[in-house]
N, C-alpha and C positions, 0 to 999 in steps of 0.2 A: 435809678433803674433805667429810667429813658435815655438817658446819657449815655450808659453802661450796652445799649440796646443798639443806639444808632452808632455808637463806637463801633462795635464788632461789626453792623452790616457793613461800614464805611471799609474796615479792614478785607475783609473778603470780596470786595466789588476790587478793592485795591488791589489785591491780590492776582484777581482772573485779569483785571485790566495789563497787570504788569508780563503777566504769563505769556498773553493773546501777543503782547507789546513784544516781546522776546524769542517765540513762533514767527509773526511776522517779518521783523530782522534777520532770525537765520534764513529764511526763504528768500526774502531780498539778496544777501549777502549769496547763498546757491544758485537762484534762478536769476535774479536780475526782478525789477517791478513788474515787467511781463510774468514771470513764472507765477509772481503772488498773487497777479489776477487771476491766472488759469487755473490754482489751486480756490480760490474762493467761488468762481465761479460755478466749476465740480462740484462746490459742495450745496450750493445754489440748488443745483440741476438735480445733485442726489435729493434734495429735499422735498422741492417742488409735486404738489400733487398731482396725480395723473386722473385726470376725471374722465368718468364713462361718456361715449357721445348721449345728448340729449336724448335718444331715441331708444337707449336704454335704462332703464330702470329695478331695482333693485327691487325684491319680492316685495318688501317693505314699504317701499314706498307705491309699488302698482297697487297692495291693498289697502292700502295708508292706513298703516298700522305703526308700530315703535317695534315689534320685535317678533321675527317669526317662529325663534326656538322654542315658544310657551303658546295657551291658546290665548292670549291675549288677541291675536288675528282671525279666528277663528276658523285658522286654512285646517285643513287634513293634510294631510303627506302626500298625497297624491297629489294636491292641488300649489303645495308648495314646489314639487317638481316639474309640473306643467309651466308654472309661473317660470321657474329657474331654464327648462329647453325654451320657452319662447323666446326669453332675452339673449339666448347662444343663438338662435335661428336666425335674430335679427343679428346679429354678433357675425353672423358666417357673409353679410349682404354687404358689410361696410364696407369691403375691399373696391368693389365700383368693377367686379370681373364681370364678363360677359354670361357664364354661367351661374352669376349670381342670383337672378330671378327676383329682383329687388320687390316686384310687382305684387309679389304671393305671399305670404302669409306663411310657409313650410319654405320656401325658394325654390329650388330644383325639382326636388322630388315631392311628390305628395307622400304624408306621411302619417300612420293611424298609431298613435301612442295613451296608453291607458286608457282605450274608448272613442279619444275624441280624434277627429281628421281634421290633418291640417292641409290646405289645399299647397298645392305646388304645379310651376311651369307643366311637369309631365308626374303623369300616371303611371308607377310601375306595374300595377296589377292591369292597365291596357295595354299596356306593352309585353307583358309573360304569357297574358290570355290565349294567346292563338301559335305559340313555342310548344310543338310535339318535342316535349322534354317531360319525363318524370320525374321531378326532385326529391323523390321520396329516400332518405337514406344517402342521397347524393352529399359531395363535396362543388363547394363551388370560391371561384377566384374572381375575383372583380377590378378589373384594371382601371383608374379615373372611377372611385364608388361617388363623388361627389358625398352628398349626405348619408350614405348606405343605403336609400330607398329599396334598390334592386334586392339585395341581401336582405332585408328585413321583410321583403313581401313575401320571400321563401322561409323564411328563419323557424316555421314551423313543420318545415319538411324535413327541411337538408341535415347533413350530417356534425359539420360544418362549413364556417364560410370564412374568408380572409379578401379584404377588400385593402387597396390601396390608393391614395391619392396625393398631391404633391402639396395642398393646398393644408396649412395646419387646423386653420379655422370649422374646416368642415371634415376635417380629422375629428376634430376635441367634439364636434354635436356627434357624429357614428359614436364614440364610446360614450358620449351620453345615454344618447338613446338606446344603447345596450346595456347598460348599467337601469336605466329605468324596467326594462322589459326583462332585468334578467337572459341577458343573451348571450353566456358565455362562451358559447358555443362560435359565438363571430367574435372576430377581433380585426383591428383596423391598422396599417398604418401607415407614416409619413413615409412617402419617395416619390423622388423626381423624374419622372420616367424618358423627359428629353435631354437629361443631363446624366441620370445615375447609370451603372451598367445595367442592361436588363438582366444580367444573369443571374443577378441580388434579387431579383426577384424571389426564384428558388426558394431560397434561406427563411423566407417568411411563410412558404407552406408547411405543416404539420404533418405530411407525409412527398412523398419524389412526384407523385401525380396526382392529378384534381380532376374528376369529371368532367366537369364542364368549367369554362372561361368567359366572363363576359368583357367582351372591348364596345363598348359601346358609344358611338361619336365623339372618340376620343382619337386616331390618327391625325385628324387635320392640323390640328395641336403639336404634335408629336413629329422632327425633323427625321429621327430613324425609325419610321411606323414598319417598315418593311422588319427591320428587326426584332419590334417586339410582336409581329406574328408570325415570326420564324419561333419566337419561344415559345409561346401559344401553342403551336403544333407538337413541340415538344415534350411540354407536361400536360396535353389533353389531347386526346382523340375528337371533342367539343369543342367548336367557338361559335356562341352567342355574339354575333356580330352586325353592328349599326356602321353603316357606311356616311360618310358627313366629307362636307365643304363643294367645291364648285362640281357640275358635271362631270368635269375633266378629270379632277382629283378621285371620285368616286370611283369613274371606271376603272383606273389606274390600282386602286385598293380592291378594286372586286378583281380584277385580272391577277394581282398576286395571289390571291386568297385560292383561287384557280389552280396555281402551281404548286399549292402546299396541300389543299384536299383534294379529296377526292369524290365530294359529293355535296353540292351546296344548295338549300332547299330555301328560294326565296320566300320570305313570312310575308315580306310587308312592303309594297311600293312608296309608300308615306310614312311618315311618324303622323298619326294620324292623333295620337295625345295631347299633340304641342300643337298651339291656335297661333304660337308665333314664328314656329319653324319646322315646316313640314318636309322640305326636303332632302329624306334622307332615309335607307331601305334597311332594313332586316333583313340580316341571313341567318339558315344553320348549318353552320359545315361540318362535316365529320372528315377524320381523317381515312376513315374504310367505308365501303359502299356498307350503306344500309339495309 
């Protein structure tokens, strides 16, 4: 029977050895010994596991537990989804961008989900605080939402909100965070706005115009900023507007701003939220006198 046993494996080992033997040859014989390495290698690379950085961690193991579908871990649902947006929070920081806020805890924006605050570079609720704007029933557009802070500080006014950003990372946390809160009322998405046409913008509102717009320290970034507050004007008679980068640059962005309203109500000499970058002003323009 042991004979009969090691017969058969010997045959089937023979078998895939002769197979593998007979793959290898036609590829030789098509590609040459180069091609057979670049197909082995491919399959190398397709195998290979892709492991999270260090500094993330899997629910599982942040509550060092074996499995969090059961109460074996003894999380609640709520505390399984807090665990799940922190490791996207830190997920949104690995990039090494300047608006990354690696420093914080939330990054960019401070952000109050299921209860708990998570700190960030800037405050959106000191930043909306002192904006003679009613959101109530509003629509609003968010050009560069970064994490959605902005949008989520309103999300229980406004009507809807539609935020975009170019960066996917901090894409995938806004519809996190909306999907935790139930906010489907925002939705978020991916574009380039130094590369895409602005007029694509459009296409992603749910009706031809939107109340109010927020551009907030986002031109400096941006090679056609004069363009995308030409559209700005176009689908709002509002832009919530943060002025950013050197003196020179700023005036230059308040001076257009100038030729497209007609009545701009400075908020804020400083970004007075940010302890690392305060230079840089709040407007609100309207497109008709007030």
């Amino acid at each position: 029977m042991k004979i009969y046993y090691f017969s058969s494996l010997f045959s089937i080992v023979k078998m895939i050895g002769t197979s593998l033997l007979q793959k290898a040859r036609l590829l030789v014989d098509s590609k040459g010994i180069g091609g057979l390495f670049v197909v082995l290698l491919k399959k190398l690379i397709a195998k290979a596991v892709v492991r999270r950085p260090a500094s993330l961690l899997s629910v599982a193991e942040k509550y060092n537990c074996e499995d969090t579908r059961n109460s074996l871990c003894g999380l609640t649902s709520e505390e399984r989804q807090m665990a799940a947006l922190k490791n996207l929070l830190s997920y949104t920081k690995s990039g090494g961008k300047t608006y990354s806020a690696t420093k914080y805890p939330a990054g960019y924006h401070t952000i109050e989900v299921l209860g708990e605050r998570l700190a960030g570079q800037r405050d959106p609720k000191m930043r909306l605080d002192s904006v003679p704007f009613d959101f109530s029933g509003r629509t609003v557009l968010d050009i560069g939402c970064n994490q959605g802070g902005m949008l989520f500080e309103v999300s229980d006014q406004i009507k809807w909100g539609v935020g975009i950003d170019y960066d996917t990372k901090m894409v995938n946390v806004c519809n996190k965070i909306a999907q935790i809160q139930n906010s489907r009322h925002i939705t978020f998405y991916t574009f380039d706005i130094d590369r895409d046409n602005h007029l694509l913008i459009e296409d992603f509102l749910p009706s031809e115009k939107v109340d109010i717009v927020f551009l907030l320290s986002v031109c400096m970034w941006v090679s056609e900023w004069r363009s995308l507050i030409d559209l700005c004007s176009n689908i709002s008679e509002v832009l919530l507007f943060e002025s950013n980068g050197t003196p020179q640059l700023q005036e230059k962005q308040f001076s257009y701003l100038q030729s497209k309203y007609k009545e701009i109500v400075l908020i804020r000499e400083r970004s007075n939220d940010d302890e690392l970058q305060s230079n840089r002003r709040l407007y609100l323009a309207h497109t008709k006198m007030q």
